[in-house]
RORO-641004 format. One line per field, with one value per residue: x, z, y of N, C-alpha, C, CB in turn; residue in three letters. Coordinates in Angstrom, 2 decimals. Atoms other than C-alpha are relative to their C-alpha. Glycine has a CB too. Layout:
<marvexs>
n.X <- c(X;...)
n.Z <- c(Z;...)
n.Y <- c(Y;...)
ca.X <- c(X;...)
ca.Z <- c(Z;...)
ca.Y <- c(Y;...)
c.X <- c(X;...)
c.Z <- c(Z;...)
c.Y <- c(Y;...)
cb.X <- c(X;...)
cb.Z <- c(Z;...)
cb.Y <- c(Y;...)
residu <- c(ALA;...)
</marvexs>
This chain:
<marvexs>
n.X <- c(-0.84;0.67;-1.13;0.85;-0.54;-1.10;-0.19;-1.49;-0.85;-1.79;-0.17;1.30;0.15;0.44;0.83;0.36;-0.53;0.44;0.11;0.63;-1.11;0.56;0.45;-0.77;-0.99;0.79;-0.45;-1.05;-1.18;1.06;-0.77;-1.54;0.10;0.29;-0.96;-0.61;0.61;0.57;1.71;0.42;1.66;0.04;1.01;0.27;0.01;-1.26;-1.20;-1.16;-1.47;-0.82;-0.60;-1.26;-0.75;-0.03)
n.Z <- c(-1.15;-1.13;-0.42;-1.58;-0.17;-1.09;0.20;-1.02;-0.56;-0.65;-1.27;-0.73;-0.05;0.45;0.63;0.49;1.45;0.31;1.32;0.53;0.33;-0.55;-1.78;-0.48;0.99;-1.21;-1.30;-0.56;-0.39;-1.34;-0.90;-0.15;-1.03;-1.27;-0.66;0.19;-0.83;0.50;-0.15;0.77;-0.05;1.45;-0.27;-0.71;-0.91;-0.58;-0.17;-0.95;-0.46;-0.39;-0.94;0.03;-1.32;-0.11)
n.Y <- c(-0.26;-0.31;-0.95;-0.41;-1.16;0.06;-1.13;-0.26;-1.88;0.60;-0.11;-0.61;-1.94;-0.24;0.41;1.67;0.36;1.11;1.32;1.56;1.00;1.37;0.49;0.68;-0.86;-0.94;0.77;0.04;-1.42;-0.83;0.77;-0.74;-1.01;-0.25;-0.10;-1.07;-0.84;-1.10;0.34;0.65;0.83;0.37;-0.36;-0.88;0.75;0.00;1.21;0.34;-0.71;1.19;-0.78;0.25;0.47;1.84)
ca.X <- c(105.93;104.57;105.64;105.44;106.35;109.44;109.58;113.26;114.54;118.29;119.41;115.89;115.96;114.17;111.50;110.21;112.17;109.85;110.15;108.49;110.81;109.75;108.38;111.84;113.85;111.80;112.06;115.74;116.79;113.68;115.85;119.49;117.91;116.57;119.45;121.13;118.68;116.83;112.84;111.51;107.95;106.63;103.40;102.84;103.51;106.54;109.37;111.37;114.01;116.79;118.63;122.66;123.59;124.90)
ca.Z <- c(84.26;87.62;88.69;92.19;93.23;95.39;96.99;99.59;101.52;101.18;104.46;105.83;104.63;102.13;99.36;98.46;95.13;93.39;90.86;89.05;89.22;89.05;92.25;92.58;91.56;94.52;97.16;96.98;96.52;99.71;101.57;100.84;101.80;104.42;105.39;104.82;107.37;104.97;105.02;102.77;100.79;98.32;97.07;99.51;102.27;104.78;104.63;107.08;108.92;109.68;112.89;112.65;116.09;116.83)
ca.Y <- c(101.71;102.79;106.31;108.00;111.74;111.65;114.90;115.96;119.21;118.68;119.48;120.16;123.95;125.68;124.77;120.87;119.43;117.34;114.43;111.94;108.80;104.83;103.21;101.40;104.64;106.23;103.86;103.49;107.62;108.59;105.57;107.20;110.73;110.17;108.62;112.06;113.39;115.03;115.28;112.77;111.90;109.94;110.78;113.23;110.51;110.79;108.31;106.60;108.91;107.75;109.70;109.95;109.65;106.51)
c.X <- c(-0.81;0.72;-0.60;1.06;0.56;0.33;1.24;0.60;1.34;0.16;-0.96;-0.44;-0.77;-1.04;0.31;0.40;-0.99;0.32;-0.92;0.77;-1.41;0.10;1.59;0.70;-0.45;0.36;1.36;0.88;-0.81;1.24;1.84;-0.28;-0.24;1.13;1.44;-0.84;-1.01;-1.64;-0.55;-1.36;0.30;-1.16;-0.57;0.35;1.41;0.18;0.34;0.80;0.92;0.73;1.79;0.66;-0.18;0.66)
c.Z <- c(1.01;0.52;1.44;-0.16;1.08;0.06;1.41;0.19;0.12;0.71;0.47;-0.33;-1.47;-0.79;-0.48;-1.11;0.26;-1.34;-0.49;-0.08;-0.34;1.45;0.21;0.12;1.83;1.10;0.24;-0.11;1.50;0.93;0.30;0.48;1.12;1.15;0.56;1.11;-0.39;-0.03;-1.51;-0.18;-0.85;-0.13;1.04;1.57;0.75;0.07;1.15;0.36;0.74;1.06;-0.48;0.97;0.90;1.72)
c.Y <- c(0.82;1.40;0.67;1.51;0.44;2.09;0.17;1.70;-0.65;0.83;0.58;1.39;0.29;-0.71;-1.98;0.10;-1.13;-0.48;-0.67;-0.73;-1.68;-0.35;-0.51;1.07;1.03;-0.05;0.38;1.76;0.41;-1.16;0.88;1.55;0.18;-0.57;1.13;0.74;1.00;-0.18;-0.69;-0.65;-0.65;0.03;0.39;-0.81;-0.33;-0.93;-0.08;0.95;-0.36;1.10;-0.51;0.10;-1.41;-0.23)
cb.X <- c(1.32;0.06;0.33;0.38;-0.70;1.78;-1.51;1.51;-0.58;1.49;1.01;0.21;1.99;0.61;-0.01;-1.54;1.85;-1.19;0.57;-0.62;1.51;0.68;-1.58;0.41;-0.72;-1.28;-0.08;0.70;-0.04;-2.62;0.03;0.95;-0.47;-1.37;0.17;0.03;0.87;0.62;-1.04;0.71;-1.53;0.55;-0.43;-1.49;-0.62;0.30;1.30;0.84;-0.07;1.05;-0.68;0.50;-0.32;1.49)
cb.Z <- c(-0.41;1.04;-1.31;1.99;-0.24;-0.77;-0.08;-0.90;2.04;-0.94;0.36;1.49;-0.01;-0.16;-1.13;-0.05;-0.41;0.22;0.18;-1.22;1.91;-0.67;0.30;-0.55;-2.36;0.27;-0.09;-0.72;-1.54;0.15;-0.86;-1.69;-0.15;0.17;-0.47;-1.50;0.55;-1.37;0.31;0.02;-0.27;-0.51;-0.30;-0.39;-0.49;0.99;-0.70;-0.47;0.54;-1.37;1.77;-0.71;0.94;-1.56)
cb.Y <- c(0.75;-1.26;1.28;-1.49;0.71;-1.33;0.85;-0.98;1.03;-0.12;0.51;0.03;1.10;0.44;1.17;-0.66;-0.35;0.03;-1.06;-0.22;-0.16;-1.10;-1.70;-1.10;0.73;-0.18;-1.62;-1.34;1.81;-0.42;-1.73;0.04;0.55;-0.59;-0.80;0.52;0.58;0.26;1.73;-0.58;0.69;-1.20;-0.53;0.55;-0.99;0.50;0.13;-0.90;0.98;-0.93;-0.43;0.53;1.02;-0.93)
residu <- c(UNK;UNK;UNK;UNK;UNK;UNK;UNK;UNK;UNK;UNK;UNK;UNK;UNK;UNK;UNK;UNK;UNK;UNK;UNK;UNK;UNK;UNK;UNK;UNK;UNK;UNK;UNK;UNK;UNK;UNK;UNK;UNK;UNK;UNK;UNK;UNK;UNK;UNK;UNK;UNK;UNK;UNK;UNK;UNK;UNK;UNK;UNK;UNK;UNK;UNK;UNK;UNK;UNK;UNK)
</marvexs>
């Protein structure tokens, strides 16, 4: 199994939570945070952000 190190500020504030998950496991929680607005990597490499004003 392939693993990557998904790391997320829930709500942008304080210290980086990191993981080890699977590459798929990765992709789709960095996709739902960042849809939360929250700062998202994966192996050290910023995600997509997704803005919430529509």
């Amino acid at each position: 199994m392939m693993t990557q190190v998904l790391a997320y500020k829930p709500y942008g504030i304080g210290s980086w939570t990191h993981t080890t998950v699977s590459k798929d496991v990765a992709r789709v929680l960095a996709l739902e945070y960042a849809s939360y607005g929250w700062p998202v990597m994966i192996d050290g490499e910023a995600t997509l952000h997704f803005s919430n004003a529509a």
